[in-house]
VOBA-1610 file (N, C-alpha, C; in pm, whole numbers, padded with zeros to 5 digits, always signed):
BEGIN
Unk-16328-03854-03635Unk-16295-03713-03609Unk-16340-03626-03726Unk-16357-03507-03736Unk-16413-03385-03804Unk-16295-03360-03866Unk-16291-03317-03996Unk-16217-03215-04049Unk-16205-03088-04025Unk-16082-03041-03977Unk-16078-02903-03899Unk-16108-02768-03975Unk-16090-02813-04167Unk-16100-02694-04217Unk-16261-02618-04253Unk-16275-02508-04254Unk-16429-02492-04299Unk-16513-02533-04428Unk-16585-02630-04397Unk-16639-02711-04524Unk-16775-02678-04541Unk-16838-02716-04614Unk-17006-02707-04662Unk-17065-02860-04550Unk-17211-02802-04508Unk-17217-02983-04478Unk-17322-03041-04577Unk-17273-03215-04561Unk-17288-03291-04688Unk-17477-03305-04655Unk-17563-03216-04628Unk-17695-03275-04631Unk-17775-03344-04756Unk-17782-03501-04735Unk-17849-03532-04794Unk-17777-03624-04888Unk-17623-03598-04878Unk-17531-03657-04958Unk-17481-03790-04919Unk-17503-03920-04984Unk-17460-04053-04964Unk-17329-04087-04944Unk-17292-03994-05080Unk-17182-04074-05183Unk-17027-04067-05113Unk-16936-04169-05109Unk-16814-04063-05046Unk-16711-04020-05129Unk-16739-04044-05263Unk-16631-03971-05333Unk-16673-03817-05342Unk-16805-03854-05376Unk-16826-03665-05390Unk-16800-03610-05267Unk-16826-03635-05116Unk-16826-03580-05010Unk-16698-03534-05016Unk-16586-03627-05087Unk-16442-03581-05025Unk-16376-03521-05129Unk-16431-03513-05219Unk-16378-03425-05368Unk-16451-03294-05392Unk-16511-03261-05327Unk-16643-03161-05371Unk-16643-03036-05212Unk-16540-03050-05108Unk-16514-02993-05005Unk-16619-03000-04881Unk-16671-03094-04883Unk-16764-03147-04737Unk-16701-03176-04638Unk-16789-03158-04544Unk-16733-03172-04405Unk-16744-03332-04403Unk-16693-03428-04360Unk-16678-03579-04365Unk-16634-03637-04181Unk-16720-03689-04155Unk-16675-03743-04014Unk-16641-03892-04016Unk-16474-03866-04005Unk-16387-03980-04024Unk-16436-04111-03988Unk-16471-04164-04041Unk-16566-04351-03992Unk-16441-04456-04030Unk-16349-04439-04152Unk-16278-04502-04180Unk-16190-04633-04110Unk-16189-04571-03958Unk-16151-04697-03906Unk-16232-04843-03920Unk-16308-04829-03972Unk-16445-04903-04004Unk-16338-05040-04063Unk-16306-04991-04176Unk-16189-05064-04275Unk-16167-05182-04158Unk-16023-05140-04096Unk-15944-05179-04011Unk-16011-05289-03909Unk-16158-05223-03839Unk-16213-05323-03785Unk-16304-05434-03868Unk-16340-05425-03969Unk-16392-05477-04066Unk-16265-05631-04040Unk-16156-05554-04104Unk-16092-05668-04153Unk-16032-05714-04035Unk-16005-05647-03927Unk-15936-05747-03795Unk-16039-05869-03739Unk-16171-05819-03753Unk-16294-05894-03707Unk-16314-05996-03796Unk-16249-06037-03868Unk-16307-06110-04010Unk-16427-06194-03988Unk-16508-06183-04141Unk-16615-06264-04096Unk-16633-06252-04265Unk-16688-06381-04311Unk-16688-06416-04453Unk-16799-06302-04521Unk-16910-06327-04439Unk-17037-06239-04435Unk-17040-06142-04314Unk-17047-06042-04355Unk-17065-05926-04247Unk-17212-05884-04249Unk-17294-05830-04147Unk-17410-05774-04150Unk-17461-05666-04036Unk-17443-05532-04058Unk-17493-05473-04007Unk-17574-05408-03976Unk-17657-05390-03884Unk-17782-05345-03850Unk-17792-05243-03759Unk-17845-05112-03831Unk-17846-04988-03761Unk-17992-04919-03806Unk-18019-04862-03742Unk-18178-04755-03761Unk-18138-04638-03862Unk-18259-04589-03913Unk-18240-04527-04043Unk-18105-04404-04018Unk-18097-04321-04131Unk-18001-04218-04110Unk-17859-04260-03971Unk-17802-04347-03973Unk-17684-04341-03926Unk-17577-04401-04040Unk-17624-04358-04138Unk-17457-04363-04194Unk-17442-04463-04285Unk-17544-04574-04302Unk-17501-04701-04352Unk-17428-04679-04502Unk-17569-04624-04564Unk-17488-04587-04716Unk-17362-04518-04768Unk-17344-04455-04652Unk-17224-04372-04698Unk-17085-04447-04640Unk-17113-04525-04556Unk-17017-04652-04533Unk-16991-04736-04634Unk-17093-04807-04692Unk-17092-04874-04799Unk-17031-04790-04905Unk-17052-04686-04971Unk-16998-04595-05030Unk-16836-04602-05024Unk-16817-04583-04884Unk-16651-04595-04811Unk-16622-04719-04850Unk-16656-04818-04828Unk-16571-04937-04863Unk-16554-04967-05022Unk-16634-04936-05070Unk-16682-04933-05255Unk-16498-04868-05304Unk-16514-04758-05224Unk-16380-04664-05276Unk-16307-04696-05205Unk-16239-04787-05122Unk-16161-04803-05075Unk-16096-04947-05093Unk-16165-05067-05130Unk-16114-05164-05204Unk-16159-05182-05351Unk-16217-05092-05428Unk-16250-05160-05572Unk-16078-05129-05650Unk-16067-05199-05730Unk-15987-05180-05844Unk-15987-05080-05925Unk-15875-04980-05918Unk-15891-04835-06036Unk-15943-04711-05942Unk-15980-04718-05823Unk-16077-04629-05718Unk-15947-04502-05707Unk-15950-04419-05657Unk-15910-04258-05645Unk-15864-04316-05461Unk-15689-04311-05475Unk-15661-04324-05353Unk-15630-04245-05289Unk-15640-04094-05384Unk-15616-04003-05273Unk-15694-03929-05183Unk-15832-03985-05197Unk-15960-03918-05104Unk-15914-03978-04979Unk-15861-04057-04976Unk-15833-04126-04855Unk-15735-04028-04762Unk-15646-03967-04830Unk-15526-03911-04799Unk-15600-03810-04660Unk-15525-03823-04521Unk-15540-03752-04418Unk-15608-03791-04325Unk-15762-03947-04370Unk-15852-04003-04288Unk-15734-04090-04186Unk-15792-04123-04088Unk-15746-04255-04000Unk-15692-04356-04079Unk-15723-04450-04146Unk-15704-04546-04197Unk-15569-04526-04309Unk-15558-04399-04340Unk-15408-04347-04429Unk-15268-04408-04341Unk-15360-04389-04194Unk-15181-04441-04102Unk-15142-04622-04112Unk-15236-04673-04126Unk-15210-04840-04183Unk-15166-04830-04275Unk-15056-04791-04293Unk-14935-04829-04442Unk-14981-04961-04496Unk-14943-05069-04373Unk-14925-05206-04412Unk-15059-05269-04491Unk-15197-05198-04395Unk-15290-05249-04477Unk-15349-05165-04612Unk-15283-05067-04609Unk-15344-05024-04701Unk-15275-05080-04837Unk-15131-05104-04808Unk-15075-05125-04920Unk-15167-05278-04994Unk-15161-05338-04854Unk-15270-05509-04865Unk-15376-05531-04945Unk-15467-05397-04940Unk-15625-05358-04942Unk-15629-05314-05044Unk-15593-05206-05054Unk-15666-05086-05099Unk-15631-05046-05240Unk-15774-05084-05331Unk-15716-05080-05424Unk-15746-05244-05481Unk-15739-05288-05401Unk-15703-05424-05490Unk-15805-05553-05486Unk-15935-05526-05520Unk-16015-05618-05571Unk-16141-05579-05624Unk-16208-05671-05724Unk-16296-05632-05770Unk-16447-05597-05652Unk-16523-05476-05677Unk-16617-05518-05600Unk-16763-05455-05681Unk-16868-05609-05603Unk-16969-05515-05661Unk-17085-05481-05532Unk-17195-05368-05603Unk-17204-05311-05514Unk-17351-05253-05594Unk-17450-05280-05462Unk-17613-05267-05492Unk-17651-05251-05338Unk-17804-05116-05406Unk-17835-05095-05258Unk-18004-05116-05317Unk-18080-05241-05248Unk-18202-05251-05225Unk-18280-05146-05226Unk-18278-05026-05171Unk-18353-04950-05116Unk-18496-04891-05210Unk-18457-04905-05310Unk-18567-04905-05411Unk-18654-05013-05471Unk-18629-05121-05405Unk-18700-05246-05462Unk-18823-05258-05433Unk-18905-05257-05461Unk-19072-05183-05397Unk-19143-05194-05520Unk-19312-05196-05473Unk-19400-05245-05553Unk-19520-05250-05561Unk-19592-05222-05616Unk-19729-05276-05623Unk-19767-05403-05580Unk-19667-05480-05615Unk-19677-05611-05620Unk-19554-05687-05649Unk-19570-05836-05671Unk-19463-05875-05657Unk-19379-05874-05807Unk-19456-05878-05895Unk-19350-05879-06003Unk-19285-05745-06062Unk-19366-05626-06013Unk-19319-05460-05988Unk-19144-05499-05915Unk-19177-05538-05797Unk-19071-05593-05708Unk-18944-05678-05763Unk-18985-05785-05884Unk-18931-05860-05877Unk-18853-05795-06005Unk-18891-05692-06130Unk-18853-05612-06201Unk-18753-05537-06186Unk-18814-05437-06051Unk-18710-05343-06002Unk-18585-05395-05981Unk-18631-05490-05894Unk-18467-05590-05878Unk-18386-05625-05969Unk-18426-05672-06082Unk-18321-05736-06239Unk-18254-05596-06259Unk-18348-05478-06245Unk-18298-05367-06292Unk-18166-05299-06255Unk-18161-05307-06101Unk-18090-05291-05987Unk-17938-05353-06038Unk-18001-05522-06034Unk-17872-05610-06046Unk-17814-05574-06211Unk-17907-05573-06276Unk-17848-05563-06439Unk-17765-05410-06429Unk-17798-05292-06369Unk-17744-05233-06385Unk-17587-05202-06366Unk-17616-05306-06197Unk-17474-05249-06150Unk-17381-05362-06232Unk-17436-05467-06313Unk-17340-05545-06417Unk-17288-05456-06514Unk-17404-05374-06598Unk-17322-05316-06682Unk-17246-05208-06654Unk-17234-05188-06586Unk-17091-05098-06492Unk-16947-05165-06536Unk-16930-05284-06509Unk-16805-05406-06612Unk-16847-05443-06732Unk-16857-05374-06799Unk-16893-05370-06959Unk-16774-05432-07003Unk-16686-05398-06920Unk-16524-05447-07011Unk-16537-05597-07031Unk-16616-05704-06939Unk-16623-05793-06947Unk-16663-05850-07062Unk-16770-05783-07114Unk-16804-05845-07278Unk-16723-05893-07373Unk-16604-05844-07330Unk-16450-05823-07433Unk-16393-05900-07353Unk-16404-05904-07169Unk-16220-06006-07211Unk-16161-06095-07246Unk-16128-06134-07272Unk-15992-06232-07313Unk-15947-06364-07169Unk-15964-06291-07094Unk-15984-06375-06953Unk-16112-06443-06976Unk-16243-06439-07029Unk-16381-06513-07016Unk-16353-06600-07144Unk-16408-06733-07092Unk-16462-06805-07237Unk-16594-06711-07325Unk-16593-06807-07407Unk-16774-06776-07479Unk-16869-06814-07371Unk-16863-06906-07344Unk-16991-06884-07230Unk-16972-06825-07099Unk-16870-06777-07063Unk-16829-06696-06966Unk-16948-06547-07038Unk-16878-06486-07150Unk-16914-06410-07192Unk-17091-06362-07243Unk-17141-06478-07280Unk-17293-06530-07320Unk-17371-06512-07196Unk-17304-06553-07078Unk-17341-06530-06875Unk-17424-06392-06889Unk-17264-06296-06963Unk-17243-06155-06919Unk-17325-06087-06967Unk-17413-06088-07134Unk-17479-06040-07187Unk-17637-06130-07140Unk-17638-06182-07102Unk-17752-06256-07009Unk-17774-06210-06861Unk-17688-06114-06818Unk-17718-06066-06717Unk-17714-05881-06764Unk-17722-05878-06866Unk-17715-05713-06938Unk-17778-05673-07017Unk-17839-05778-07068Unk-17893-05775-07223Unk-18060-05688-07155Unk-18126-05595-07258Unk-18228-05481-07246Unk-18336-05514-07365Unk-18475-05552-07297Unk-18506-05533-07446Unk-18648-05418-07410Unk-18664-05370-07497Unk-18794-05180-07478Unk-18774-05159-07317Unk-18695-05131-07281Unk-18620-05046-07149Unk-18616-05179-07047Unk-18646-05240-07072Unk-18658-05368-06928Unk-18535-05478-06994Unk-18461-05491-06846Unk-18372-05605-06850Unk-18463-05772-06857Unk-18383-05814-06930Unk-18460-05939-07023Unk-18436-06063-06926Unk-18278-06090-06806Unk-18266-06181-06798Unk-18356-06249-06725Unk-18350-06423-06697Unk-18474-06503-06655Unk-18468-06517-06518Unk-18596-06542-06455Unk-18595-06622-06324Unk-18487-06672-06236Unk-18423-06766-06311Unk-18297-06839-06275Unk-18163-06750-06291Unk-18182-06687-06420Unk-18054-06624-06387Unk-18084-06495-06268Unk-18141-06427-06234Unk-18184-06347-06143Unk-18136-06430-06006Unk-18164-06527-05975Unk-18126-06611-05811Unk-18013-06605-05837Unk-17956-06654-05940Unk-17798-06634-05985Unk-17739-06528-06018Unk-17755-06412-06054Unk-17695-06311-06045Unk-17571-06236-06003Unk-17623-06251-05847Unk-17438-06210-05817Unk-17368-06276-05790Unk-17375-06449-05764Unk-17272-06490-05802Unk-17217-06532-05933Unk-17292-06506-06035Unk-17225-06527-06196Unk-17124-06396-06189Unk-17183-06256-06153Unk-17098-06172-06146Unk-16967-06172-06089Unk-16984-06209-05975Unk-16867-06230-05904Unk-16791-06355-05934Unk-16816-06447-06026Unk-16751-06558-06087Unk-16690-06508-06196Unk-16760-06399-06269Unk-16686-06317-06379Unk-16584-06217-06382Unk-16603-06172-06253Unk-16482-06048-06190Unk-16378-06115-06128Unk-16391-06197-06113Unk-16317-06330-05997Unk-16201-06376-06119Unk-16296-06398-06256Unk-16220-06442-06362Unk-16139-06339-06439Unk-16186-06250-06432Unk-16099-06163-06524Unk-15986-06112-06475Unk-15992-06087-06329Unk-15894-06007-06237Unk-15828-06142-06199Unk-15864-06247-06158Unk-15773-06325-06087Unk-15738-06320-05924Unk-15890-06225-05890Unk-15911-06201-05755Unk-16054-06247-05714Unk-16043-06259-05603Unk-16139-06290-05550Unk-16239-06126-05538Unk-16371-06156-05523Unk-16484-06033-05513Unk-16503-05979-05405Unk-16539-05818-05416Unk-16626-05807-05251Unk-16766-05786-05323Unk-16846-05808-05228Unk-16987-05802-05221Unk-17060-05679-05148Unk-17116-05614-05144Unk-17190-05499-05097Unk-17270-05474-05105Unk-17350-05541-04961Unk-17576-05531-05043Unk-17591-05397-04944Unk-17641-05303-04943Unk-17687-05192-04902Unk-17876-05210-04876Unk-17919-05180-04761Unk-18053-05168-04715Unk-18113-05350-04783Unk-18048-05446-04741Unk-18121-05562-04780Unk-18271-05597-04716Unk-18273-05526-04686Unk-18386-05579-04567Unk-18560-05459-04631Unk-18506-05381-04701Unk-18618-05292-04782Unk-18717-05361-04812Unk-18656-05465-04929Unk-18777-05493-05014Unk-18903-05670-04933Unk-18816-05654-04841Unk-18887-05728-04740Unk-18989-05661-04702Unk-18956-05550-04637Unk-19043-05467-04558Unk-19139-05406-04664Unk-19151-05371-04803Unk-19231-05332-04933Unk-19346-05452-04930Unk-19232-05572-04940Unk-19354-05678-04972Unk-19418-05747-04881Unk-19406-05680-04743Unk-19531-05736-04614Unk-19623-05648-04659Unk-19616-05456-04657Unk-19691-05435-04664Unk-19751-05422-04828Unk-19737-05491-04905Unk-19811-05495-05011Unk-19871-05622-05064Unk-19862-05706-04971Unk-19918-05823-04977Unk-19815-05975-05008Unk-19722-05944-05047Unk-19648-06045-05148Unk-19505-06076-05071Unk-19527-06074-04938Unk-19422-06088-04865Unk-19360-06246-04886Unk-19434-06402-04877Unk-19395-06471-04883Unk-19302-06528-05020Unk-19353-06455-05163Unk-19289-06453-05264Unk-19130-06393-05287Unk-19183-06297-05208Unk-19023-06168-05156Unk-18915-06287-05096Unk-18960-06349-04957Unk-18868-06403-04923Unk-18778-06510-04980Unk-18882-06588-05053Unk-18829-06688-05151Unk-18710-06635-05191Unk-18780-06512-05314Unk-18678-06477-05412Unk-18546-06428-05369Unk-18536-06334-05254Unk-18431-06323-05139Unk-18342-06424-05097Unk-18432-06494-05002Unk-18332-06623-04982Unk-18267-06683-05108Unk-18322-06727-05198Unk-18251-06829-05324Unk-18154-06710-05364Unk-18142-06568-05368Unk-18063-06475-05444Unk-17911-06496-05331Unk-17950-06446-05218Unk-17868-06462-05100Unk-17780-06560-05054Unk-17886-06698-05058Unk-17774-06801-05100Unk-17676-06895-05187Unk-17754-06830-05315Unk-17671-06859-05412Unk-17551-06785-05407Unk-17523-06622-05354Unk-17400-06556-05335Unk-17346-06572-05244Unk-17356-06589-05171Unk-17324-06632-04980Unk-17316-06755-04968Unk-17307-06839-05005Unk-17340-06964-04903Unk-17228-07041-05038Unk-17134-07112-04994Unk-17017-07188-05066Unk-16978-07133-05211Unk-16950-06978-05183Unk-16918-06955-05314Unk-16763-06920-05281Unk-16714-06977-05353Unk-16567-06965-05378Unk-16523-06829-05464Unk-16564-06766-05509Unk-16520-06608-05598Unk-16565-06482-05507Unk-16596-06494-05380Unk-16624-06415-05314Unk-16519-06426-05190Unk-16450-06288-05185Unk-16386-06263-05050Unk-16468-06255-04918Unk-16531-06163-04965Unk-16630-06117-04808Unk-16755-06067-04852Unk-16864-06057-04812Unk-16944-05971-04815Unk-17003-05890-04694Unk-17054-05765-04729Unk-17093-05651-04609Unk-17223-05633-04688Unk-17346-05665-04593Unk-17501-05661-04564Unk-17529-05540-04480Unk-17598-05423-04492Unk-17661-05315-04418Unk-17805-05325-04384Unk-17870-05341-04303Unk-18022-05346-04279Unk-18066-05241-04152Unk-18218-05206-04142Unk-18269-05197-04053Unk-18276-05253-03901Unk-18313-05401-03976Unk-18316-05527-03906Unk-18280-05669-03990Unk-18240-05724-03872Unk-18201-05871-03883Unk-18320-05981-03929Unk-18338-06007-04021Unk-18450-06096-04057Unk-18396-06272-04046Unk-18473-06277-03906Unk-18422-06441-03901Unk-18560-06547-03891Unk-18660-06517-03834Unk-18778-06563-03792Unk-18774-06630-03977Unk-18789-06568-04067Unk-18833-06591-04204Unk-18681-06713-04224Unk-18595-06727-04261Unk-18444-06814-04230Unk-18378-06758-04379Unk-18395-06618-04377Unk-18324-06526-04527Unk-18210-06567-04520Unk-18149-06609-04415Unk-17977-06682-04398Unk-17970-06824-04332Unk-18062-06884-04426Unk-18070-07034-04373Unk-17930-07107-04431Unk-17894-07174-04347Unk-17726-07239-04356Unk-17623-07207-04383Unk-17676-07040-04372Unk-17492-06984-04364Unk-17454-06950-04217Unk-17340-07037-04235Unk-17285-07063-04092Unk-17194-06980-04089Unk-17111-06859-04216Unk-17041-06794-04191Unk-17073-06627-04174Unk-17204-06604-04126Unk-17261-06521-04084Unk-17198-06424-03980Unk-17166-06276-03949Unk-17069-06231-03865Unk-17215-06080-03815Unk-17295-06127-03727Unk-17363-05950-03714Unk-17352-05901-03596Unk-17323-05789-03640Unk-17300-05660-03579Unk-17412-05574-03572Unk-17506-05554-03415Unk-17617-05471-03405Unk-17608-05359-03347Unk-17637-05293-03311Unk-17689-05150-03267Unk-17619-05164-03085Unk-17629-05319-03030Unk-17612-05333-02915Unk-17446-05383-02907Unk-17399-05408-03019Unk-17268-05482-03024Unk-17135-05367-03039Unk-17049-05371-02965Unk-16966-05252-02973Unk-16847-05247-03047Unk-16854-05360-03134Unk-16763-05385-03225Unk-16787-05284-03399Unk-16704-05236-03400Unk-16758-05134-03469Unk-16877-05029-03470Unk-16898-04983-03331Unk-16987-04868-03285Unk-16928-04814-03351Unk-16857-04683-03337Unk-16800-04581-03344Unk-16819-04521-03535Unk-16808-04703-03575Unk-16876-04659-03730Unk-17008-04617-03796Unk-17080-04606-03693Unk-17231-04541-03754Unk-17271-04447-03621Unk-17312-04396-03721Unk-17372-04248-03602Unk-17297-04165-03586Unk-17337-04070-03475Unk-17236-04003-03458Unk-17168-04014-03335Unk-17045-04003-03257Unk-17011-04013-03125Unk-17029-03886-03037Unk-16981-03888-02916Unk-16968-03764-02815Unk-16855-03655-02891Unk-16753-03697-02896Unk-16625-03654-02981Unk-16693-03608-03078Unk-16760-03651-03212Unk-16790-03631-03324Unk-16862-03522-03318Unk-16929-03512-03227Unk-17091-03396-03240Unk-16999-03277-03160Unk-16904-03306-03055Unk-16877-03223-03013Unk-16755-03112-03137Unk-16666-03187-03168Unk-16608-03109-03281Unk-16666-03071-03401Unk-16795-03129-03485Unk-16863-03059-03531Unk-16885-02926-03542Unk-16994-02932-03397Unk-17018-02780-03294Unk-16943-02703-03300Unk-16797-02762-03227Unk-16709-02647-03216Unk-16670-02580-03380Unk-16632-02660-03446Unk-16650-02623-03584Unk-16761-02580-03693Unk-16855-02542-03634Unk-16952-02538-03696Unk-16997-02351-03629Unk-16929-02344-03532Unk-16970-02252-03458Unk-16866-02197-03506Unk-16746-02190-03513Unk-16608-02120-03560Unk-16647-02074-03680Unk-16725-02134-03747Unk-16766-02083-03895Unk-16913-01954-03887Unk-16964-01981-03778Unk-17101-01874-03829Unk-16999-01746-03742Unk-16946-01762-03646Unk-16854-01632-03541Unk-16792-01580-03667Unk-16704-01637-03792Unk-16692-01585-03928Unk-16763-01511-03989Unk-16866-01567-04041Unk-17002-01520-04083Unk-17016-01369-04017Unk-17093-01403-03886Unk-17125-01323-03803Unk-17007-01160-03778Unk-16897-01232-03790Unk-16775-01091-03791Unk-16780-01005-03943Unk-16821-01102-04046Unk-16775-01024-04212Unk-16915-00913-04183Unk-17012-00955-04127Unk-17183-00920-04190Unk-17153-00775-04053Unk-17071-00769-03944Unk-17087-00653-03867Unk-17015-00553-03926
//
């Protein structure tokens, strides 16, 4: 549903903290949450066509289970009336959170760059980790091996790169004493970069070994949520994960969370039109 009061609209805007702190118009998706977690599925993956929403979903869940997140943006959406789960949820686990969409290249090691960059960055986001007291020394040695910079380029190796997010999420897992969420945004990009730039079969490698090292029998991970274009199976980017859960464009289990609905466009309108008849009355 629409927010009834007169807002700015969010063109162009991902993010959902700014959307809901900054006075945007926001079309309530939140039930998303709710079906998310009634549907459970270890790995979630959804697949929708460009511009319906994905990022700013991902966005939504980012702020709605990380640890320390602003619970009052929430205040008034759908998902505010689940007392029970919110008290469960929200709020309460570590998560991390990367969106592909820039992984692209000349080639493959352009590609394979961008990526460390991507992952190193969103590590040093838990900087606190360097320090805690919860990590051993080599817990800690992991952390600066997945952070460490040397003349603007992240340094870590080959191996630690396939390993990546699950060292991360073995490290957030450790410090909190919770289990992780996971959040890959547009996974399916740098696939589509490296067909057409030649270096597609290298891409997939590095994909698959990244993918299943985080996905596939990792114990420090709660769930993870995958956003794509498309489902890449012909290539086997999700070879032997059997706890795979997708949700396509044709599946009506969580429709209502991407795009827009009949309801949605229609209160928009009506609200959107209530605002220029404003306009239109000050300017006569």
């Amino acid at each position: 549903m629409i927010d009834g009061r007169k807002k700015r609209l969010p063109v162009g805007i991902e993010d959902f903290r700014e959307i809901r702190t900054k006075d945007f118009y926001y079309t309530d998706k939140t039930a998303m949450i709710r079906g998310l977690l009634e549907k459970w599925g270890k790995v979630n993956l959804f697949t929708r066509p460009r511009r319906f929403g994905k990022t700013l979903n991902m966005s939504m869940l980012k702020e709605f289970f990380e640890i320390g997140s602003d619970k009052a943006i929430f205040d008034g959406l759908e998902i505010s009336n689940e007392k029970k789960l919110c008290e469960e949820y929200m709020g309460q686990f570590p998560v991390v959170s990367i969106t592909l969409k820039n992984v692209s290249g000349l080639n493959y090691r352009e590609a394979h760059n961008l990526l460390r960059r991507v992952i190193g960055t969103e590590a040093r986001r838990f900087s606190f980790l360097a320090e805690s007291d919860k990590l051993d020394d080599g817990d800690r040695r992991m952390y600066q091996a997945l952070t460490d910079i040397r003349d603007g380029s992240f340094t870590m190796s080959d191996d630690m790169l396939i390993d990546s997010l699950r060292t991360l999420t073995q490290l957030l897992a450790k410090h909190y004493g919770k289990e992780t969420i996971l959040l890959i945004d547009e996974y399916d990009v740098p696939l589509d970069k490296a067909f057409h730039g030649g270096y597609y079969t290298e891409m997939v490698s590095l994909i698959r070994n990244l993918f299943g090292s985080a996905l596939k029998t990792n114990p420090h991970l709660y769930f993870a949520v995958l956003t794509g274009c498309l489902r890449v199976a012909k290539e086997s980017i999700f070879t032997g994960l059997n706890n795979l859960k997708t949700f396509s464009i044709t599946d009506y289990t969580c429709a209502s969370a991407f795009g827009f609905t009949d309801e949605d466009v229609k209160a928009l309108c009506d609200t959107v039109c209530e605002m220029d008849a404003g306009v239109l009355t000050v300017l006569e």
